[in-house]
C-alpha positions as CSV (number, residue, x, y, z in Angstrom):
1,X,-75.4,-30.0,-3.4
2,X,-78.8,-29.9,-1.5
3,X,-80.7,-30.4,-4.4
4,X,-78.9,-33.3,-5.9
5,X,-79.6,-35.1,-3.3
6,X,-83.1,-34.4,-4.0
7,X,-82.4,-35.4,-7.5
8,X,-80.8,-38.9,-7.0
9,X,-83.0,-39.5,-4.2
10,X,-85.6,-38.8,-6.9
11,X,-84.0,-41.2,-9.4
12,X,-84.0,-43.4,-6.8
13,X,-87.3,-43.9,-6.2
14,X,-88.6,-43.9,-9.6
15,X,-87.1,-46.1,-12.0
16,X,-87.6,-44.3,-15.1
17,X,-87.5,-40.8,-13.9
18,X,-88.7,-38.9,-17.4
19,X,-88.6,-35.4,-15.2
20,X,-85.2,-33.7,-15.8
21,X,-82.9,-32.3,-12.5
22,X,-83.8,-28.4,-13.7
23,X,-87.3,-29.6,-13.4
24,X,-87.2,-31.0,-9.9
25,X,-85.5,-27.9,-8.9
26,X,-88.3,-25.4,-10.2
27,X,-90.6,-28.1,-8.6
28,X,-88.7,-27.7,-5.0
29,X,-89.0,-23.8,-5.3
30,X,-92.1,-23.2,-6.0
31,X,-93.2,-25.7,-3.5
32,X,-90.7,-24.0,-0.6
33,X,-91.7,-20.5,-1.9
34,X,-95.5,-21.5,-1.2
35,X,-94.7,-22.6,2.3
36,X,-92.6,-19.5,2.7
37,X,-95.3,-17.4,1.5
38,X,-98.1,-19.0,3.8
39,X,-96.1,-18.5,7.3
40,X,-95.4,-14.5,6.2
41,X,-90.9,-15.0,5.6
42,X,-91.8,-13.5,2.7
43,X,-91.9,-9.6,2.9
44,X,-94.8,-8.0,2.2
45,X,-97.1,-11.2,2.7
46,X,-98.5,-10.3,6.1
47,X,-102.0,-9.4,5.8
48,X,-102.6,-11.2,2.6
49,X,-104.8,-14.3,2.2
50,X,-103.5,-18.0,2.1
51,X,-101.6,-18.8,-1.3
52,X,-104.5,-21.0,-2.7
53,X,-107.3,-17.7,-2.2
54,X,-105.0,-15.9,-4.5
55,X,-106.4,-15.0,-7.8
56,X,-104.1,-16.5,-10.5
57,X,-103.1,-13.3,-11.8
58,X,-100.8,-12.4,-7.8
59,X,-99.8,-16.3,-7.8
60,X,-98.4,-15.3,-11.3
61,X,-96.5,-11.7,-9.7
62,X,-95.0,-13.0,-6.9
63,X,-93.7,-16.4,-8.7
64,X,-91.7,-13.8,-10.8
65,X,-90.7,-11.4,-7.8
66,X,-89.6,-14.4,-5.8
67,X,-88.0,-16.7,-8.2
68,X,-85.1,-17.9,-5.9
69,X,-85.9,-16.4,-2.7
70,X,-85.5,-19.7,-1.3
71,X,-82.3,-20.8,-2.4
72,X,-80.7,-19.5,0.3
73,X,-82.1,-21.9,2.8
């Protein structure tokens, strides 16, 4: 429900939206997982430097630990 209002308002505001609706999801997730990750919901992450000062290779691990973490929000 939540994210297809992101979608239409999306669709909305482009006129020829060439992303698809799974797209704008993953988009949305990484994007709330980041934020998540940066004010230490996410267990584990205390201690650990800000999500841009990771090396590609953690970005990479916790992307596939957390995938939908966020959903539940």
């Amino acid at each position: 429900m939540y994210n297809e209002r992101i979608y239409n308002a999306y669709k909305a505001a482009v006129p020829t939206p060439q992303r698809s609706k799974k797209a704008i999801e993953d988009k949305l997730a990484s994007l709330l997982e980041m934020c998540d990750f940066n004010a230490n919901r996410i267990r584990g992450s205390t201690g650990k430097p800000n999500w841009f000062e990771l090396p590609k290779s953690e970005m990479k691990q916790l992307r596939l630990l957390y995938p939908r973490a966020l959903q539940t929000l």
